[in-house]
N, C-alpha and C positions, 0 to 999 in steps of 0.2 A: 732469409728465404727458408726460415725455421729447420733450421739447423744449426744444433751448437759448433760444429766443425769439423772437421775430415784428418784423420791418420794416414800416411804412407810407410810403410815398412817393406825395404828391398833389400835382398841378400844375394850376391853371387860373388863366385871365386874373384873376379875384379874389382868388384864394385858394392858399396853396402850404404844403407843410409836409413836413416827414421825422422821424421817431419809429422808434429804432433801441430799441424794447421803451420802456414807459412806470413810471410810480412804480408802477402798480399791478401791470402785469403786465411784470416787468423781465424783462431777457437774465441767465438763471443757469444756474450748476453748483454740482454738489453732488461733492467727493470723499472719497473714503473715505484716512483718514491713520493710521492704526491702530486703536485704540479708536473715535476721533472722525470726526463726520462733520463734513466742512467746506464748507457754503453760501457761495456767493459771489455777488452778485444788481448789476446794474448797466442803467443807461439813459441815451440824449441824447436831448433834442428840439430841434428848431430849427423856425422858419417862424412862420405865425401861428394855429397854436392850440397854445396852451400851455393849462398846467391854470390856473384861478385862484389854487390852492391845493393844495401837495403834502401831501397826508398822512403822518404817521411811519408807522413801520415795524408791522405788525400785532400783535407780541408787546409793543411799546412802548404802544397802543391800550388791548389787553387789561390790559397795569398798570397803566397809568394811568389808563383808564376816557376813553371819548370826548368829554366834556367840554373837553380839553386844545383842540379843533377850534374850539373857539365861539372868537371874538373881536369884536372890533365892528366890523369891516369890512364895508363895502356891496359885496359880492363881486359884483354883479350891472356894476358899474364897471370891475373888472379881466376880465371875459370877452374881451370883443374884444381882446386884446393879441396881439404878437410880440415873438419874442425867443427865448431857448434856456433850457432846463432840464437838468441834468443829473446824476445821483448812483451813489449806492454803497452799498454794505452787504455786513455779511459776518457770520455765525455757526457757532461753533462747539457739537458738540452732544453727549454723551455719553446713551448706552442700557443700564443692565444689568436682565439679569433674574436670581432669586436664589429660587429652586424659584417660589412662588406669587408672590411679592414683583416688583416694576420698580421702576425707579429710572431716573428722565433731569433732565439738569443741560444747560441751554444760554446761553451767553452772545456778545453780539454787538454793536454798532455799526456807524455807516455816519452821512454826512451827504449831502444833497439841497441845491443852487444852482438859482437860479430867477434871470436877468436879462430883464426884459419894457419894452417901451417901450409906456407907458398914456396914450393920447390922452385929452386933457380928464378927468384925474383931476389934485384939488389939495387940500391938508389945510387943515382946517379953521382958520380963523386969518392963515393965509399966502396973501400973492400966486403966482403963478404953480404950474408943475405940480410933479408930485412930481420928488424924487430928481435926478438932471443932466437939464436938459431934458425930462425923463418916463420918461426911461427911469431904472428901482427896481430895486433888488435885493433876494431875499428867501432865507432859508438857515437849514437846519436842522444842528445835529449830533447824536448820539444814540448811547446807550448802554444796555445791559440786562442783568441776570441775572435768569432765571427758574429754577426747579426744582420737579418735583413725586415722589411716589413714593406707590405704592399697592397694589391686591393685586389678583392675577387670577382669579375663580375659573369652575365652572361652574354655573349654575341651571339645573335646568328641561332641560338638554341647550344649554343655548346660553352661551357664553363672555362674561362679563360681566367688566370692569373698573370696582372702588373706589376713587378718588383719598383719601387718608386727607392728606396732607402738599402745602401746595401755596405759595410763595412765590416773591417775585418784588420788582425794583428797578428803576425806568430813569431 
């Protein structure tokens, strides 16, 4: 939406935090390398609001299906935390079109770090808090090929796309 990304910086006697673009809406560019279009997507956080829980990448989502989210953690325990998050990602993306015919091929990775220090969180079983003194580390890495191809046509006066072909990995 032409825009490289957004800063947040907040300071008060409570509360302080700096978020140089987040997981969800990160610091990106997109260049054009000949054929290919090449996305580049990046974020830090530091202070004390970090997310709970970073979510993967939206094309990673889409293949694998949101489920991958659930786990058994009491997420309402790691809200209050501090500490730094920060990631990357990058995709490459190919477009052709072929009289009525498209065809787009994209593939990409990136991983996300999460270090937080969680007051009064301890695993079930064990003495004392999590990870070195409370402070956890939590990290994703991730990979994908998706591709679809289909047909364009007109109905009715209004330009209508058919996906016939549509697959994907991550």
């Amino acid at each position: 939406n032409n825009k490289f990304g957004m800063v947040h910086l907040y300071s008060s006697p409570t509360k302080s935090y700096l978020h140089v673009g987040t997981p969800v809406d990160k610091l990106g560019a997109i260049f054009k390398i000949g054929v290919f279009d090449v996305n580049v997507g990046a974020y830090f956080m530091t202070g004390d609001v970090i997310p709970s829980q970073i979510p993967p990448h939206p094309r990673v989502l889409e293949i694998l299906g949101p489920d991958i989210m659930n786990d058994n953690r009491d997420l309402s325990l790691l809200n209050d935390a501090r500490g730094f998050a920060f990631g990357l990602n990058f995709a490459v993306q190919w477009n052709a079109d072929f009289s009525i015919f498209y065809a787009r091929i994209e593939a990409g990775g990136g991983f996300d770090i999460m270090h937080r220090k969680l007051n009064g969180v301890s695993c079930a079983g064990r003495p004392g808090l999590v990870g070195n003194d409370g402070w956890y580390s939590m990290g994703q890495v991730y990979a994908y090929i998706y591709g679809e191809m289909g047909i364009r046509v007109k109905v009715f006066g209004f330009k209508r796309q058919f996906r016939i072909l549509e697959a994907g990995g991550a």
